[in-house]
C-alpha positions in Angstrom: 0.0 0.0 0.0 1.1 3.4 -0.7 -0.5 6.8 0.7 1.6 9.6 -0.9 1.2 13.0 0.4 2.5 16.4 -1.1 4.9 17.3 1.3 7.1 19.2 -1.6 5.2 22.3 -1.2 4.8 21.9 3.0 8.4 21.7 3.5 9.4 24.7 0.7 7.0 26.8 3.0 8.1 25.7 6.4 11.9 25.9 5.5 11.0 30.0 4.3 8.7 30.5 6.8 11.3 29.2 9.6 14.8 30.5 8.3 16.2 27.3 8.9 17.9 27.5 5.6 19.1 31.2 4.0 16.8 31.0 0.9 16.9 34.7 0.5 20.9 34.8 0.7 21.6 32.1 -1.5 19.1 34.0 -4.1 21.6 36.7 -4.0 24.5 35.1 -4.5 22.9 33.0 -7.7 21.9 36.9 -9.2 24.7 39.0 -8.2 27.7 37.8 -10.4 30.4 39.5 -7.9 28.9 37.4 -5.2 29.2 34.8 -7.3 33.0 34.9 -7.4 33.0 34.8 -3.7 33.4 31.4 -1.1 30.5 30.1 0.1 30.5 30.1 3.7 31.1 27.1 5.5 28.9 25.6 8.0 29.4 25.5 11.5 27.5 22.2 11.7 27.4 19.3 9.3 25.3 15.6 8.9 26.0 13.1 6.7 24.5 12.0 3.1 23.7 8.1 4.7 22.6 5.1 2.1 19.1 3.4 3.8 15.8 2.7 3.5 13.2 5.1 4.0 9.1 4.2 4.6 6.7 7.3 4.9 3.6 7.7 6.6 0.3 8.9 7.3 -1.4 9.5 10.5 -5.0 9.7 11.0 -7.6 10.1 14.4 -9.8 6.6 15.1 -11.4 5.3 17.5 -11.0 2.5 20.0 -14.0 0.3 20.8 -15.5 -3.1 21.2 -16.5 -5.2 17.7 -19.6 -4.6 15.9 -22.9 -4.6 18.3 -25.8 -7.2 18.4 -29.3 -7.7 20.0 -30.4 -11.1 21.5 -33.9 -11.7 21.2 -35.8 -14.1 23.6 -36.7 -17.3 22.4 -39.5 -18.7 24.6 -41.7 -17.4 27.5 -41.4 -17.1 30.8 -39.8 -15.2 33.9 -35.7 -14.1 33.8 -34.2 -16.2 36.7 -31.0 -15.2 36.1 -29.3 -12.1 33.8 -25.5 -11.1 33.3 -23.7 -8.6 34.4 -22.8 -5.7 32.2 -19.2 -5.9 30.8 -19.3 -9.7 31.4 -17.7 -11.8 28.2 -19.4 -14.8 26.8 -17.6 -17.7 24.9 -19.2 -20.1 23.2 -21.7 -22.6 25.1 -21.2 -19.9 28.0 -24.7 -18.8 29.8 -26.3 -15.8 28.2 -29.3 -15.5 30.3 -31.8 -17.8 31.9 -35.5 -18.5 32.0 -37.4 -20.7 34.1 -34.0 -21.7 35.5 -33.2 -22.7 32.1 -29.6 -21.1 31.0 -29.7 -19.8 27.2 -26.7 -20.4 25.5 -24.6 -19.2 23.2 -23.2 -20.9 19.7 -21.3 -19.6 17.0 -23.2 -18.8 14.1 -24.5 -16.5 11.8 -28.0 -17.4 11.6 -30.2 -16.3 14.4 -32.5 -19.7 16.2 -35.9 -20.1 14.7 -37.2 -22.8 15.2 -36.6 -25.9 17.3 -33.9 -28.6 15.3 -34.6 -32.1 15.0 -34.1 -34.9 13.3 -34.0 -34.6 9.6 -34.2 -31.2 9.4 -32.0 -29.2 7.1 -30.2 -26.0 6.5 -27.7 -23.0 7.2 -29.3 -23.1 11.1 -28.9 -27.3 11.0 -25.5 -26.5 10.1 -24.4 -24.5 12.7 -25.4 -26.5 15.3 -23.1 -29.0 14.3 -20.4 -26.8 13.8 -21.0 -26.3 17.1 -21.0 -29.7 19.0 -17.9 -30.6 17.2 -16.1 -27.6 18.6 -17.3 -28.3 22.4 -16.8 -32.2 22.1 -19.9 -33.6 21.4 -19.9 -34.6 18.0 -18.1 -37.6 17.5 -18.2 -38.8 13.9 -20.5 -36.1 12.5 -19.8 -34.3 9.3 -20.2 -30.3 9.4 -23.1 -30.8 6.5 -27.0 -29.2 6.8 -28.6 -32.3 7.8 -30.0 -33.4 11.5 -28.9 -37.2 11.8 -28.9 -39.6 14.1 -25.5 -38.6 15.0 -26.7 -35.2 15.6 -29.3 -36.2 17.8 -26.8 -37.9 19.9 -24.6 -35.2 19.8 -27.8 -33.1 21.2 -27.9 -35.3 23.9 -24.5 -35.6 25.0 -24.5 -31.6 24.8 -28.0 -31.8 27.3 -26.9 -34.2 29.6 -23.7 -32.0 30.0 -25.9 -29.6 31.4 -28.8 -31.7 33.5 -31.2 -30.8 30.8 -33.5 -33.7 29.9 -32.5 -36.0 27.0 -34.9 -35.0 24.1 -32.3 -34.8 21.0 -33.8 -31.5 20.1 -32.2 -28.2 20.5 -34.0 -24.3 20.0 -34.8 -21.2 21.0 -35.6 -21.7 24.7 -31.6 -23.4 25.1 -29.7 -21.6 22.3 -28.5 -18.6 20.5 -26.6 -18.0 17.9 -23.8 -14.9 17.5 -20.9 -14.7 15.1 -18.2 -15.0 18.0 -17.9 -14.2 21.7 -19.8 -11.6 22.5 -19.8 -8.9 25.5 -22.9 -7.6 27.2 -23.5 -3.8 27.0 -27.1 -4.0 28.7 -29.8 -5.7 29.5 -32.5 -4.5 28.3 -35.1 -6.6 30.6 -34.9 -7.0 34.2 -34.7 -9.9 36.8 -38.1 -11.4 37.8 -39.6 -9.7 34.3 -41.6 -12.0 31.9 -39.9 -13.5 28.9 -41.9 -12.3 25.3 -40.2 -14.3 22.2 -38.6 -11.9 20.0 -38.3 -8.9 22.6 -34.5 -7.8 23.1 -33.1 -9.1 25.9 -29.3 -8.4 25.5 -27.7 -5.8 23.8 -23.7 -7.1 23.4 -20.8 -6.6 21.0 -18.7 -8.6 19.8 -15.8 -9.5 22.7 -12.6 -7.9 20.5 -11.4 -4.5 20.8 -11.1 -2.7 17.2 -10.3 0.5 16.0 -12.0 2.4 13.2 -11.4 6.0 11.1 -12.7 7.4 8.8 -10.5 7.7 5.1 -10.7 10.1 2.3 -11.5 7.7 -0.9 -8.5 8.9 -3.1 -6.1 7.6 0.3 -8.3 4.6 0.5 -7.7 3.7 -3.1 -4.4 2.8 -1.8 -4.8 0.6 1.3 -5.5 -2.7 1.3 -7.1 -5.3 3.6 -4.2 -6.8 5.3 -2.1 -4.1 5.4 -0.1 -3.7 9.1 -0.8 -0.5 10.9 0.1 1.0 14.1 -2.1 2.3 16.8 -0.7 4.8 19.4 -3.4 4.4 22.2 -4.4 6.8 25.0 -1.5 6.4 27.3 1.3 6.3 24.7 1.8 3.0 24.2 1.7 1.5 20.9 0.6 -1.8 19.4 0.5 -3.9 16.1 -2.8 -3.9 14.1 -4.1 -5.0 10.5 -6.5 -3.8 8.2 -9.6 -6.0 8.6 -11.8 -4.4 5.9 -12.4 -1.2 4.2 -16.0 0.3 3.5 -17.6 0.4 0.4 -19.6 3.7 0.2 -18.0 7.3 1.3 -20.4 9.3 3.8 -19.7 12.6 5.6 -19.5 12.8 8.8 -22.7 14.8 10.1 -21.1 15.7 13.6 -17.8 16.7 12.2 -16.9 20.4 10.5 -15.1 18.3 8.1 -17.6 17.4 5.6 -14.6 15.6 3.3 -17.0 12.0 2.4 -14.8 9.0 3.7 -15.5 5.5 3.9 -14.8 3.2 7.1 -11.9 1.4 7.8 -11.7 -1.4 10.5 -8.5 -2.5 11.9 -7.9 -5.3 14.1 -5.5 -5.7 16.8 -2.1 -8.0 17.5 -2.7 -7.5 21.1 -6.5 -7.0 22.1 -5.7 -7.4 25.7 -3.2 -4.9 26.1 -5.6 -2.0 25.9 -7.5 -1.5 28.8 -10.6 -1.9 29.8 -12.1 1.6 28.6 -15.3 0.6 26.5 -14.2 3.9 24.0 -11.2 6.0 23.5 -9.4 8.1 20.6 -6.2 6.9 19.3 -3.8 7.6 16.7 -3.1 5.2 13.4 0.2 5.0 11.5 -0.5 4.1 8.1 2.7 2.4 6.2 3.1 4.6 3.0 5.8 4.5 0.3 8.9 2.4 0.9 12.6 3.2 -1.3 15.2 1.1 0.0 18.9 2.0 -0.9 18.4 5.6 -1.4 20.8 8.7 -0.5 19.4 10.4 2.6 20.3 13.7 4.3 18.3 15.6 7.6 15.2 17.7 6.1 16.7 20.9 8.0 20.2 20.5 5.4 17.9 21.4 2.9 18.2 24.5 0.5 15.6 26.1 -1.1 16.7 27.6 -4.9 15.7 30.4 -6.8 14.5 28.3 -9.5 12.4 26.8 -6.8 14.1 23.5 -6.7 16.1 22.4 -3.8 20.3 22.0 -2.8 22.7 20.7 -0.2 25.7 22.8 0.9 28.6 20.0 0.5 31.7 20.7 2.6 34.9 18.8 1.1 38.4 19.8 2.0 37.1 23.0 4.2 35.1 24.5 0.9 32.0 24.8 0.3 29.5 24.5 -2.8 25.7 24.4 -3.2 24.7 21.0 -5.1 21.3 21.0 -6.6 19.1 17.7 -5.7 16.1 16.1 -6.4 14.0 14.8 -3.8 12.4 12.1 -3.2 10.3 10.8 0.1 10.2 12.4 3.4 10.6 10.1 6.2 11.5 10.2 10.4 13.0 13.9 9.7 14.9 12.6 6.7 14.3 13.2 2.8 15.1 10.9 -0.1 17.6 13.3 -2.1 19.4 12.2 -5.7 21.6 14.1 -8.2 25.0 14.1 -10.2 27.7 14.3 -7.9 26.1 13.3 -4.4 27.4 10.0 -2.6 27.0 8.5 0.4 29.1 9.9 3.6 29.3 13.6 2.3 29.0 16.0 4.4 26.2 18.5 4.0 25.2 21.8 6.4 22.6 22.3 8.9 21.5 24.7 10.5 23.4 25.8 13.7 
């Protein structure tokens, strides 16, 4: 992925603006011919001209917050016996609520619970379910296909008996739901003692993993792919390893921002959930990698010299002369610049400001 940014024009500016480099002087010593035929001042202070590899940047505000949010519907009448706290993290086959005294819970899945499973049954939901007892141990011999066999009825049982529910073979909505992954609870939106209706929320959770997402202007987007490694610099300094999960498909303003620029949505997903903190929201920081040049000529941005012809130079010092070579640049990186042009080798030594 590259992001490149016109920083030409932004450094030209802030090298006038800051009289880190005497634009105005050199000027008059290009115009004037009898200034000309006089030595160019040596600098005081000197850097080398060092051969590496350079990788720019681009940093942009996100935010840091729990995976994308679901609701949990009840699945059969009754009175809540028993609810989770808020916060609380739910793995799979962990309780998400109960009824009757009957724990609800939780499977992998994409497909929400609709109807109660049994034998020969078929589909997406069938499916599922059997991904699921082969995960938790109970589905010795069964293939992870759409239909409800014998062997799935057995697994059923093995799962129920794990539990001290009664043997039956058949599985729905009043002992399972299904979510993509783990899942956190934000709130419950019912209340101990309360009446179970089928399809009224009963949970509202997200998803147990800590992401960060920004907002990115489409031309920059254009350029990053999913995959791509990131850094994130989180509220206290620190900073960890992430990777681009996905990238959004349509660009939207934001409607609470002043800056109306339409972006889409990126989604990156963290090396090291655990190591930020247990704040449910926070701003942070991402570093997105942007051009890479390995074995290039490199010199400190400050040793630059801005040219009447509006290019840029290097003062050389060799042999305790001076002379103003004209460069080329290249990309700007960690304080350093990507600089080529005839005559310029590595370990020269080039002025900076005092």
């Amino acid at each position: 992925m590259k992001l490149r940014k016109p920083l030409l024009a932004a450094v030209a500016a802030g090298l006038l603006a800051t009289g880190c480099l005497l634009a105005a002087t050199l000027a008059s010593d290009m115009s004037d011919p009898a200034a000309r035929d006089e030595p160019v001042p040596v600098p005081t202070r000197t850097a080398s001209v060092t051969r590496q590899t350079l990788a720019d940047s681009t940093e942009v505000e996100g935010t840091l917050a729990f995976s994308s949010g679901r609701e949990l519907t009840a699945g059969a009448p009754g009175t809540f016996t028993w609810l989770p706290a808020a916060g609380s993290g739910i793995e799979r086959d962990g309780r998400l609520y109960e009824v009757d005294g009957t724990a609800v819970r939780l499977m992998y899945g994409d497909r929400p619970v609709y109807r109660t499973l049994k034998k020969g049954d078929e589909g997406e939901d069938v499916r599922q379910l059997k991904n699921n007892l082969i995960a938790l141990g109970f589905g010795s011999g069964l293939a992870a296909d759409d239909e409800f066999t014998e062997g799935t009825e057995r697994g059923v049982e093995a799962w129920q008996k794990s539990h001290g529910l009664k043997e039956t073979g058949t599985v729905g909505p009043g002992q399972i739901a299904f979510a993509p992954s783990a899942v956190r609870v934000r709130t419950a939106q019912v209340t101990l003692g309360g009446r179970s209706q089928p399809g009224a929320t009963v949970l509202t959770t997200t998803g147990s993993d800590r992401v960060v997402q920004f907002g990115l202007e489409v031309a920059k987007a254009d350029d990053l792919d999913a995959g791509d490694g990131v850094r994130v610099r989180l509220p206290d300094g620190r900073s960890v390893k992430g990777e681009v999960a996905s990238i959004g498909r349509t660009a939207e303003a934001d409607e609470r921002s002043e800056d109306r620029t339409p972006k889409v949505k990126v989604t990156v997903e963290l090396d090291g959930p655990g190591r930020t903190g247990a704040i449910d929201k926070a701003p942070v920081t991402v570093t997105l990698p942007g051009e890479r040049r390995t074995d290039v000529l490199s010199v400190p941005v400050e040793s630059l010299l801005a040219l009447e012809n509006g290019g840029f130079g290097l003062r050389v010092v060799e042999d305790g002369r001076a002379r103003d070579l004209p460069v080329r640049l290249g990309i700007f990186a960690d304080g350093r610049v990507e600089v080529s042009g005839a005559g310029l080798r590595e370990g020269m030594k080039v002025g900076v400001p005092a």
